[in-house]
MARLUM-630612 format. One record per atom (N, C-alpha, C): residue in three letters; residue number from 0; x, y, z. Coordinates in steps of 0.2 Angstrom, whole numbers. Layout:
N
   aa    i      x      y      z
  ALA  NUM      X      Y      Z
...
end
This chain:
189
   aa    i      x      y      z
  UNK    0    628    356    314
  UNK    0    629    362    318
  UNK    0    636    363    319
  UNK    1    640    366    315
  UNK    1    646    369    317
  UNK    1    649    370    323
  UNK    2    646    373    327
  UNK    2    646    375    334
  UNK    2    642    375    340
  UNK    3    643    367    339
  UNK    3    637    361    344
  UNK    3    638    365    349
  UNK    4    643    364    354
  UNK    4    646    365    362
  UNK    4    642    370    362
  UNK    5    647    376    359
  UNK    5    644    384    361
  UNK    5    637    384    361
  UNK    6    631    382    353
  UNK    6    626    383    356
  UNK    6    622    378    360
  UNK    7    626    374    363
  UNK    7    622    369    369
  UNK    7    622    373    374
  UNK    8    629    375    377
  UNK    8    628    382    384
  UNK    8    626    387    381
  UNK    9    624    389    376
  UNK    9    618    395    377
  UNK    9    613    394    376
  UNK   10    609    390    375
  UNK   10    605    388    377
  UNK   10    602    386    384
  UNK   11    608    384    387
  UNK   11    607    382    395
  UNK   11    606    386    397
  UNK   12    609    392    396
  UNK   12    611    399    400
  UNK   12    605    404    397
  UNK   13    602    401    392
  UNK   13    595    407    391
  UNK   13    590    404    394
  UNK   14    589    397    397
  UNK   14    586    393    399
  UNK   14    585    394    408
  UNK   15    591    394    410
  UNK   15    590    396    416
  UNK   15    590    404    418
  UNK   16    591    407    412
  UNK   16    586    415    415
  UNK   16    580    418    415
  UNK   17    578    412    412
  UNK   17    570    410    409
  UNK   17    564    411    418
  UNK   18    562    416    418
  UNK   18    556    417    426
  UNK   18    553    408    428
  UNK   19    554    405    432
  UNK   19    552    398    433
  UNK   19    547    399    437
  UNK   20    544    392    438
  UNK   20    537    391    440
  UNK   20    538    389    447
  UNK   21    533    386    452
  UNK   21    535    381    458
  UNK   21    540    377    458
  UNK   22    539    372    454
  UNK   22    544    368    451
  UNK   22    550    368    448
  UNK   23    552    375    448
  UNK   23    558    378    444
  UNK   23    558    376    437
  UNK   24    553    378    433
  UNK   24    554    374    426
  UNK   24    549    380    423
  UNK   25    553    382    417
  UNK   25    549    391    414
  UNK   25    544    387    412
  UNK   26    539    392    409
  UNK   26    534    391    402
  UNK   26    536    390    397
  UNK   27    531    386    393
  UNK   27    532    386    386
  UNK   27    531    394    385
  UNK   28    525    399    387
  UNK   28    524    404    384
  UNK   28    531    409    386
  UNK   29    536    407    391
  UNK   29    542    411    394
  UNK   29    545    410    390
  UNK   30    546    408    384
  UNK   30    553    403    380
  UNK   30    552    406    372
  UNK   31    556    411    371
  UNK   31    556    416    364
  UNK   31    560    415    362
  UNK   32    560    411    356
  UNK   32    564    407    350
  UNK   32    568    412    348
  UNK   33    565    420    347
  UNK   33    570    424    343
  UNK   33    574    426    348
  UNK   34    576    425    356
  UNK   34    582    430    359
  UNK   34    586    423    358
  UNK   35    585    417    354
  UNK   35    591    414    351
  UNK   35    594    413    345
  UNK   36    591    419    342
  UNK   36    593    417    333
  UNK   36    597    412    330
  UNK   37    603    412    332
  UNK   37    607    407    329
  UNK   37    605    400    329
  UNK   38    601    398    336
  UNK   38    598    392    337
  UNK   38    593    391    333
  UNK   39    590    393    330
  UNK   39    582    393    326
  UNK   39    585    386    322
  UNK   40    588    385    316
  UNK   40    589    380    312
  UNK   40    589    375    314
  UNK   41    594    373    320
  UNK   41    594    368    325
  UNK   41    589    366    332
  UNK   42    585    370    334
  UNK   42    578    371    339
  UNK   42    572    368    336
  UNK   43    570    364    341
  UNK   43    565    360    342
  UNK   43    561    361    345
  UNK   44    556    360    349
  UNK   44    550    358    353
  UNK   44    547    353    351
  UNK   45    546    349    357
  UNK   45    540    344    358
  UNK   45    535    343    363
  UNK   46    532    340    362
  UNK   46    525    340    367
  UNK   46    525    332    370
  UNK   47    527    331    375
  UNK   47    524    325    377
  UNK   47    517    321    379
  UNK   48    512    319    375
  UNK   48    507    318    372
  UNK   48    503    313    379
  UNK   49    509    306    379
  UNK   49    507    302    382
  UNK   49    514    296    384
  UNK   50    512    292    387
  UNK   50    519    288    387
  UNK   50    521    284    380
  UNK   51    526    288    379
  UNK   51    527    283    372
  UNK   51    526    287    365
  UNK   52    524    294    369
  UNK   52    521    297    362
  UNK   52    524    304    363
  UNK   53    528    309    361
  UNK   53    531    314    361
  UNK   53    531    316    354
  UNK   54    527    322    354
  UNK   54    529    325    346
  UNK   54    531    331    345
  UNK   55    534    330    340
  UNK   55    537    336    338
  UNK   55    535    341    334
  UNK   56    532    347    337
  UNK   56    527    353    335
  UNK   56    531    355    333
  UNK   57    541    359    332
  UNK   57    541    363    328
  UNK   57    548    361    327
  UNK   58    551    361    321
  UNK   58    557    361    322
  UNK   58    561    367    316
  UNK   59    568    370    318
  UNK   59    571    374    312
  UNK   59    570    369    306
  UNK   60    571    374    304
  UNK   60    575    374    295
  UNK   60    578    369    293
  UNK   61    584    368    297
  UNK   61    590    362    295
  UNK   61    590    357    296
  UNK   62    583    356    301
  UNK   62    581    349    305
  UNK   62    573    346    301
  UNK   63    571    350    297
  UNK   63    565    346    292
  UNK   63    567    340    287
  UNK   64    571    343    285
  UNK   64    571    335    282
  UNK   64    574    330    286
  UNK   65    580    330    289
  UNK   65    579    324    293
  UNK   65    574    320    298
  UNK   66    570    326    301
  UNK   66    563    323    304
  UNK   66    559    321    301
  UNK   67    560    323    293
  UNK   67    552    318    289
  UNK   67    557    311    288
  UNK   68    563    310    289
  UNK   68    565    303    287
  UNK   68    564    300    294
  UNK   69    567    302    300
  UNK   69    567    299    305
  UNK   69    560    298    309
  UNK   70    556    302    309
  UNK   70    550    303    312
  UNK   70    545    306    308
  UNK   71    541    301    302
  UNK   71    539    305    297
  UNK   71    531    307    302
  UNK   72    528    304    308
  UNK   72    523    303    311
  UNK   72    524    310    317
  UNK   73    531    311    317
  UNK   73    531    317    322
  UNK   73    532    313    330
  UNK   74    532    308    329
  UNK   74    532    304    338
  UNK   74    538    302    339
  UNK   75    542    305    343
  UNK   75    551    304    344
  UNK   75    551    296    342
  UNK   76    545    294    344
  UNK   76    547    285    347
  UNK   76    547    280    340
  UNK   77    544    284    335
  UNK   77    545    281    328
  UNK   77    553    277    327
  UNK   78    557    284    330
  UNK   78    564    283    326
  UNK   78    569    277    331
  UNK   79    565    274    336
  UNK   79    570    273    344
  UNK   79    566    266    344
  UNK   80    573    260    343
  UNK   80    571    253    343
  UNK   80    566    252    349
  UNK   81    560    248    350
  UNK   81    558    247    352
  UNK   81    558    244    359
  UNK   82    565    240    361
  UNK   82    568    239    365
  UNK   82    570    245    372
  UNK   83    572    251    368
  UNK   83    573    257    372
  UNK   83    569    260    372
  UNK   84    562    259    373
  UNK   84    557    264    374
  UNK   84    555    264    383
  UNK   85    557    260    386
  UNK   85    555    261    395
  UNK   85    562    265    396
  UNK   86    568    265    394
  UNK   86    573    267    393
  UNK   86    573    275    392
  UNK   87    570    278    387
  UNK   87    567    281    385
  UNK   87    565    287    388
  UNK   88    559    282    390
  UNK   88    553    286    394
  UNK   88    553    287    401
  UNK   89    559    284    403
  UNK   89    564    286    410
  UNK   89    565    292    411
  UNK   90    571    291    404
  UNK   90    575    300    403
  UNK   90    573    304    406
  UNK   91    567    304    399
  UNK   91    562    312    398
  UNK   91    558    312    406
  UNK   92    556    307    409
  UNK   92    553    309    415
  UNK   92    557    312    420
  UNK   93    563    307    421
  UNK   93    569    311    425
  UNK   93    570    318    423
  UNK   94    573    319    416
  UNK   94    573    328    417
  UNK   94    567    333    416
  UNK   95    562    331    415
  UNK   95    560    335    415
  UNK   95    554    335    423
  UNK   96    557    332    426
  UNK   96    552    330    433
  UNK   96    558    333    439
  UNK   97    564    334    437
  UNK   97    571    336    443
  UNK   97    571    343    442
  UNK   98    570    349    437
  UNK   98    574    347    431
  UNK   98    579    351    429
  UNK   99    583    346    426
  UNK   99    588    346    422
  UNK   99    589    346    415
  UNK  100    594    345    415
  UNK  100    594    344    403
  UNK  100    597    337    404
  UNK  101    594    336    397
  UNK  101    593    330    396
  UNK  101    599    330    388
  UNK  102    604    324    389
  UNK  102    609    323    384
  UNK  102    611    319    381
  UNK  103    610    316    374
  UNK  103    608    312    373
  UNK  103    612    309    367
  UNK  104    617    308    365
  UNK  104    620    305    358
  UNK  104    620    297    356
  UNK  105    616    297    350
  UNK  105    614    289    347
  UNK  105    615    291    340
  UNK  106    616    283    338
  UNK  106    616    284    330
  UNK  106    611    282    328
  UNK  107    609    282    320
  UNK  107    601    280    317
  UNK  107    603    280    309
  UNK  108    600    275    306
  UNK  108    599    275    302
  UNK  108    593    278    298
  UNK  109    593    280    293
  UNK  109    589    285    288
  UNK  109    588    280    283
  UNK  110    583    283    280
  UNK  110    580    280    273
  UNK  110    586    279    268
  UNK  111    587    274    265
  UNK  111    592    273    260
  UNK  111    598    269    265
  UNK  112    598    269    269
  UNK  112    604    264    272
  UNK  112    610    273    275
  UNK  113    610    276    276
  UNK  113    614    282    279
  UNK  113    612    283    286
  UNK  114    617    282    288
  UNK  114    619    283    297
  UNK  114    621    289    300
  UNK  115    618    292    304
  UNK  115    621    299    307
  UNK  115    618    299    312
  UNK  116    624    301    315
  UNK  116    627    302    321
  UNK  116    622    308    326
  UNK  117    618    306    330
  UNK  117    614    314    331
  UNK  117    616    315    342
  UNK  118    616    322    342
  UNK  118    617    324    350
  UNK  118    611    329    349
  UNK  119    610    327    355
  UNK  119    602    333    356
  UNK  119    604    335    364
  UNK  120    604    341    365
  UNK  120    603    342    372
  UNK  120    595    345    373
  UNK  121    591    341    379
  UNK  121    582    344    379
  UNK  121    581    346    386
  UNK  122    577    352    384
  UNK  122    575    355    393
  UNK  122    567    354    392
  UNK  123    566    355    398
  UNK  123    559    355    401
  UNK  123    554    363    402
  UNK  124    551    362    397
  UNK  124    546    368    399
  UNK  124    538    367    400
  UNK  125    536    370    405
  UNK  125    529    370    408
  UNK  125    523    371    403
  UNK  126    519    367    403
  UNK  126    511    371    398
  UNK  126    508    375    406
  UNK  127    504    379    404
  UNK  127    499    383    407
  UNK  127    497    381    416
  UNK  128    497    377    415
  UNK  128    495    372    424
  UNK  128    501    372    428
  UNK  129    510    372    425
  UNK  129    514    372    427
  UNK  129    518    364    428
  UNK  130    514    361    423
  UNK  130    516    352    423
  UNK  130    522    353    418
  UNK  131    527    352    417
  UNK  131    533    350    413
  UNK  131    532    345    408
  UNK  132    527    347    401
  UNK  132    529    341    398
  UNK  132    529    344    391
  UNK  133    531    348    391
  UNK  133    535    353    385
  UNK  133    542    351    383
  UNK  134    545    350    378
  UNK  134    553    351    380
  UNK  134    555    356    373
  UNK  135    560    359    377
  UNK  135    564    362    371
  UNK  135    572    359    368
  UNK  136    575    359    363
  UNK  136    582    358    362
  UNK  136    584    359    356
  UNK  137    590    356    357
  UNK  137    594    357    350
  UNK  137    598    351    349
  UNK  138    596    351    340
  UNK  138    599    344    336
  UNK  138    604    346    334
  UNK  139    612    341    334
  UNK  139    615    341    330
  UNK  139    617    336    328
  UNK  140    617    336    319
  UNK  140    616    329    316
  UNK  140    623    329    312
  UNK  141    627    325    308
  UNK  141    632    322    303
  UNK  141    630    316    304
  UNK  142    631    316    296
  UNK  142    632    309    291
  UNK  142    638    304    293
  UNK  143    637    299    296
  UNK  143    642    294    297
  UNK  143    643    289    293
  UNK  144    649    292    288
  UNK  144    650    285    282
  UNK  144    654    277    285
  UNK  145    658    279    289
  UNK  145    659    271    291
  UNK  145    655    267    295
  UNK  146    651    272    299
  UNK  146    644    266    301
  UNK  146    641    265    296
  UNK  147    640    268    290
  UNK  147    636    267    285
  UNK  147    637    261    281
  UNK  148    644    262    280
  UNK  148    647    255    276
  UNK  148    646    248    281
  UNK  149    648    250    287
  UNK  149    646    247    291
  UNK  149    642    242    291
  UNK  150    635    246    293
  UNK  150    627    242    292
  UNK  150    628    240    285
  UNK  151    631    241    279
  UNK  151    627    239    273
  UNK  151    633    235    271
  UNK  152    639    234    273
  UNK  152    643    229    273
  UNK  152    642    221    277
  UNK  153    641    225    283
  UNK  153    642    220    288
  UNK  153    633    216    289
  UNK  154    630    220    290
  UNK  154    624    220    290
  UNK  154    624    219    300
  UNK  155    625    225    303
  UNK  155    626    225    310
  UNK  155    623    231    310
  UNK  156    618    229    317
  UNK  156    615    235    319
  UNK  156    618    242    322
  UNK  157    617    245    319
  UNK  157    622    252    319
  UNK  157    619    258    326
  UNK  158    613    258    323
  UNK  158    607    262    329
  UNK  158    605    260    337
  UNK  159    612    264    340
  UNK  159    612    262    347
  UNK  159    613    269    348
  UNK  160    612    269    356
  UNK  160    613    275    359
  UNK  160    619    276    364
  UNK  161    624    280    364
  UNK  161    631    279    365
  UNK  161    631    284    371
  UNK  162    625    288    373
  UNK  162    624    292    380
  UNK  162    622    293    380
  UNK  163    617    294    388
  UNK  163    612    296    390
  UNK  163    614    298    397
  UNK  164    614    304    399
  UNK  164    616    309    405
  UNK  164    611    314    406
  UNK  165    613    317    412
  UNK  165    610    325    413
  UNK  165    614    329    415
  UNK  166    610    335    413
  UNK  166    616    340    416
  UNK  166    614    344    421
  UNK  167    617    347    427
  UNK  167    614    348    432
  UNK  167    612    357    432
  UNK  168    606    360    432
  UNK  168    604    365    432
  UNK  168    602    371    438
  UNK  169    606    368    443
  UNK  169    605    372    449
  UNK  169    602    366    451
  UNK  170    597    360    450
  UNK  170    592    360    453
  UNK  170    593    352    457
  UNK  171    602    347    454
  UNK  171    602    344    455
  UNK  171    601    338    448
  UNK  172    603    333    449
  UNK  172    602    329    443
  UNK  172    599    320    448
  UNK  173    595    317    443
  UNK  173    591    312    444
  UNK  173    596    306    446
  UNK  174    596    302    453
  UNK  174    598    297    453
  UNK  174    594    291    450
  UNK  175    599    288    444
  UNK  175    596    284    443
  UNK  175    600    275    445
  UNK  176    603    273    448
  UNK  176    608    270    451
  UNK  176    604    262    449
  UNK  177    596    262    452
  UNK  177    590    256    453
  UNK  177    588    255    448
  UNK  178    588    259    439
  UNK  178    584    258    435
  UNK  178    588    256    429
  UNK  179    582    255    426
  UNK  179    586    249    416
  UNK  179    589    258    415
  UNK  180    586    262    416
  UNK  180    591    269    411
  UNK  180    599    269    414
  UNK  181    600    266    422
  UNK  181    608    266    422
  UNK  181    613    263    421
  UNK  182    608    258    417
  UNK  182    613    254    411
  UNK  182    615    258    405
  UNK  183    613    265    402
  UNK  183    613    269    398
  UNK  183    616    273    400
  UNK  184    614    277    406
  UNK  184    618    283    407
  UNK  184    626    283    409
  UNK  185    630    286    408
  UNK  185    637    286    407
  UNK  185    639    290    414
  UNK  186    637    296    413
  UNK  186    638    300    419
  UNK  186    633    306    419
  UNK  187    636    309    425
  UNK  187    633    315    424
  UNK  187    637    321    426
  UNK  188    637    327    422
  UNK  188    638    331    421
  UNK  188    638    337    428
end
């Protein structure tokens, strides 16, 4: 995505014009993919299923093949060492329980030994009761050739996560000061 930044605030900014619930946090059915056209390629949805199980119901265009390499099962948590699953599963509870957006850059290796480099920003949307376990965002992915050489020279684990932050949406962002996630998070926005 050529113009990560730009489409990361607007999406923010079509996010928070979005009619909110109690909770401050819109519907899935408020959230109309076409008043972002340019996002479509790079937009996602997920469903948070259960701990540990978030799938991925729909993604653009420019994001299918990499999701069948990263997540051939559609459950975020396929692609995220096992180690960073309580880690994880902090994040998504913090923003979409506060909420805020959720910011997130890690690398990962793909099928074949290729490393890339991926930032996701994910917001929180309501199912029908008003519970926030929807999320929407957008992926932006490149090919990293010298981790790539990296991992298949050195044979060093490349798939780490380099941040994890929130961004503040009127509503506040999550203290996380007490938890294994503030070992991860860098800052906040």
């Amino acid at each position: 995505m050529p113009t990560g930044k730009r489409y990361f605030e607007a999406l923010l900014s079509y996010w928070k014009g979005l009619p909110k619930n109690g909770r401050h946090v819109p519907s899935k059915a408020s959230f109309n993919p076409m008043q972002v056209p340019k996002m479509l390629p790079y937009l996602y949805f997920g469903e948070r299923i259960t701990q540990f199980d978030i799938r991925l119901r729909l993604v653009g265009d420019e994001l299918v093949e990499p999701v069948q390499m990263m997540v051939p099962s559609r459950n975020i948590y396929e692609s995220i060492p096992r180690g960073d699953w309580d880690i994880i599963d902090q994040y998504y509870d913090r923003f979409c329980g506060t909420p805020c957006a959720g910011h997130l850059v890690r690398s990962l290796t793909f099928v074949g030994g290729l490393v890339h480099d991926i930032e996701t920003v994910g917001l929180p949307l309501a199912d029908e009761g008003g519970t926030p376990r929807y999320i929407v965002g957008l992926l932006d992915l490149h090919k990293n050739i010298e981790k790539s050489v990296t991992l298949q020279t050195g044979n060093v684990d490349v798939n780490k996560i380099q941040l994890l932050e929130y961004w503040d949406l009127g509503f506040g962002v999550p203290n996380v000061e007490e938890t294994a996630l503030a070992k991860k998070v860098t800052r906040n926005r």
